[in-house]
C-alpha positions in Angstrom: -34.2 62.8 -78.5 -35.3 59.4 -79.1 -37.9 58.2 -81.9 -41.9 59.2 -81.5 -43.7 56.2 -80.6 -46.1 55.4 -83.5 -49.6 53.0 -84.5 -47.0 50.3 -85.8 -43.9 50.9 -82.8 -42.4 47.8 -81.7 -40.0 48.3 -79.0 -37.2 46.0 -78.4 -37.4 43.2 -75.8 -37.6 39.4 -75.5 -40.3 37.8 -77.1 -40.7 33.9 -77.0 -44.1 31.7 -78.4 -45.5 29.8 -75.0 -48.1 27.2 -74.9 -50.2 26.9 -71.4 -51.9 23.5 -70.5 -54.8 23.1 -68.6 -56.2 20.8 -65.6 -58.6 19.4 -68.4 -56.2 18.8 -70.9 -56.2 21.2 -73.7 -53.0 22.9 -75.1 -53.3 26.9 -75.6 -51.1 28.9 -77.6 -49.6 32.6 -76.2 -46.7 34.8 -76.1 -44.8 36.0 -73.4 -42.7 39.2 -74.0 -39.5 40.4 -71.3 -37.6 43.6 -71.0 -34.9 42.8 -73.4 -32.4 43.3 -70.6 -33.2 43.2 -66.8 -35.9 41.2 -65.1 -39.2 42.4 -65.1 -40.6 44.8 -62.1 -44.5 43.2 -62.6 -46.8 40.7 -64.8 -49.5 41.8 -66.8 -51.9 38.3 -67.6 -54.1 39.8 -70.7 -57.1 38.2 -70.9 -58.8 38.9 -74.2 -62.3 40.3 -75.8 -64.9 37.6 -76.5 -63.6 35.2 -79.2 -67.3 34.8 -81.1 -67.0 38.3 -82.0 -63.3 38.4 -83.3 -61.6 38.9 -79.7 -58.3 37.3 -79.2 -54.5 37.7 -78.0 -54.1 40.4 -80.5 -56.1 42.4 -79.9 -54.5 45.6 -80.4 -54.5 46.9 -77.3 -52.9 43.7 -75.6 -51.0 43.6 -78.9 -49.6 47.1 -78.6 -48.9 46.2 -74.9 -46.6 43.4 -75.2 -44.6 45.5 -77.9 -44.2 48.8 -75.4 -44.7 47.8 -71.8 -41.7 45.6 -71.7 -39.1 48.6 -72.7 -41.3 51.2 -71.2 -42.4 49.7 -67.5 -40.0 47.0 -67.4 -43.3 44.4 -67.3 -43.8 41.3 -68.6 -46.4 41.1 -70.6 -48.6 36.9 -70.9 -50.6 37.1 -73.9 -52.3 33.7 -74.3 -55.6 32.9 -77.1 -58.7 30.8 -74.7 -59.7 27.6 -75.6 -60.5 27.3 -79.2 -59.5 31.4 -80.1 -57.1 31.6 -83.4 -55.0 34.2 -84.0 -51.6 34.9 -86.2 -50.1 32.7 -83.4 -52.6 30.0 -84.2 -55.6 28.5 -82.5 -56.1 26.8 -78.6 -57.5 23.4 -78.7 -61.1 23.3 -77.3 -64.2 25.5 -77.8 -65.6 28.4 -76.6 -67.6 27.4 -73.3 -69.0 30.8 -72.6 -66.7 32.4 -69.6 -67.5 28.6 -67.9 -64.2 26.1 -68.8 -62.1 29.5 -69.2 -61.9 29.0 -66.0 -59.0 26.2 -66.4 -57.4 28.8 -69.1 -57.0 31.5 -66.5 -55.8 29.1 -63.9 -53.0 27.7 -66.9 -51.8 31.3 -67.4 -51.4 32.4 -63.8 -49.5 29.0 -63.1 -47.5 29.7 -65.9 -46.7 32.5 -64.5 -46.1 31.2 -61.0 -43.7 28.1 -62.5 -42.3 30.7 -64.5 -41.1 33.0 -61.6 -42.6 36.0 -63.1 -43.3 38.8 -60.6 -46.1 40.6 -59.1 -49.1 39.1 -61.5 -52.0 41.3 -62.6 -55.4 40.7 -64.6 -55.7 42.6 -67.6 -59.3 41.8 -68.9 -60.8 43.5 -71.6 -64.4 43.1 -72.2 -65.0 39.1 -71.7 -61.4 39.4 -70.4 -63.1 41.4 -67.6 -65.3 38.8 -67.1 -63.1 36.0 -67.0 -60.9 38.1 -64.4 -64.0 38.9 -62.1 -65.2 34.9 -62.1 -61.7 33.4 -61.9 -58.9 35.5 -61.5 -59.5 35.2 -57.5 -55.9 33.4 -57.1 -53.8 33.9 -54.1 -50.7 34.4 -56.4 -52.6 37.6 -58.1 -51.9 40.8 -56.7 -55.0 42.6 -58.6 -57.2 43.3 -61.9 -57.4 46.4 -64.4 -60.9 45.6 -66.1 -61.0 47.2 -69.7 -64.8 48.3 -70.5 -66.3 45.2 -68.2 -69.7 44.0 -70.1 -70.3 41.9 -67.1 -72.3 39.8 -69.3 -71.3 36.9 -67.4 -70.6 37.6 -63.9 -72.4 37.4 -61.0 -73.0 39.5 -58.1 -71.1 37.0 -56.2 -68.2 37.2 -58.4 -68.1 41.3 -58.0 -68.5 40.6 -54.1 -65.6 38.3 -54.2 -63.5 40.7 -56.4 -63.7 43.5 -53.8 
């Protein structure tokens, strides 16, 4: 019988630091985490809660994600902090821009996942995640979004339009 799966579980797998770079030049810090020993089956591209109140890449749920998914579902699992978000990782260069210039940091991840050869890429927004996922996950190379409790604070009816 193998071990319950508790608050604090880490399951094994491959875990490296990443940095993104986006079109407008600012460096972001992320991780990405691999089954620890086969390729992965599918992407998960977190996008975080909103930074001005405390939302970043670890965020537990995303956090809790890149420690199970990868030995449970065989995905990988692209956690990355938005321009000017610190976590334990450390901070993104830039400033919070209010769903706007995140537009660059979503593009940087997916790419990074496109150079990177990772399969079958999905949105994971949570909360301004969802946002961020509505306005600019719209990416040829995506094959689709799970929104986490969507505020839709900042998108528009045209961005749901051109989600469905």
């Amino acid at each position: 019988m193998s071990p319950a799966i508790r608050a604090a579980s880490i399951l094994p797998a491959r875990r490296e630091d990443i940095e993104l770079h986006t079109a407008d030049g600012l460096r972001l810090v992320g991780e990405l985490a691999l089954p620890a020993d086969r390729p992965p089956v599918a992407t998960l591209v977190c996008l975080h809660p909103l930074p001005t109140h405390g939302g970043m890449m670890d965020s537990h749920v995303f956090r809790k994600a890149a420690w199970r998914l990868p030995a449970l579902a065989d995905l990988a699992v692209l956690r990355f902090n938005t321009r000017g978000t610190s976590s334990l990782r450390g901070t993104s260069e830039g400033s919070f821009d209010g769903g706007v210039a995140e537009r660059f940091d979503v593009a940087a991840a997916i790419e990074y996942a496109e150079f990177h050869e990772l399969p079958r890429i999905w949105l994971l927004g949570w909360s301004f995640g969802t946002d961020l996922a509505l306005r600019h996950g719209c990416d040829p190379a995506v094959e689709g979004a799970i929104l986490l409790s969507p505020p839709l604070r900042f998108s528009t009816e045209e961005d749901l339009a051109r989600g469905a």
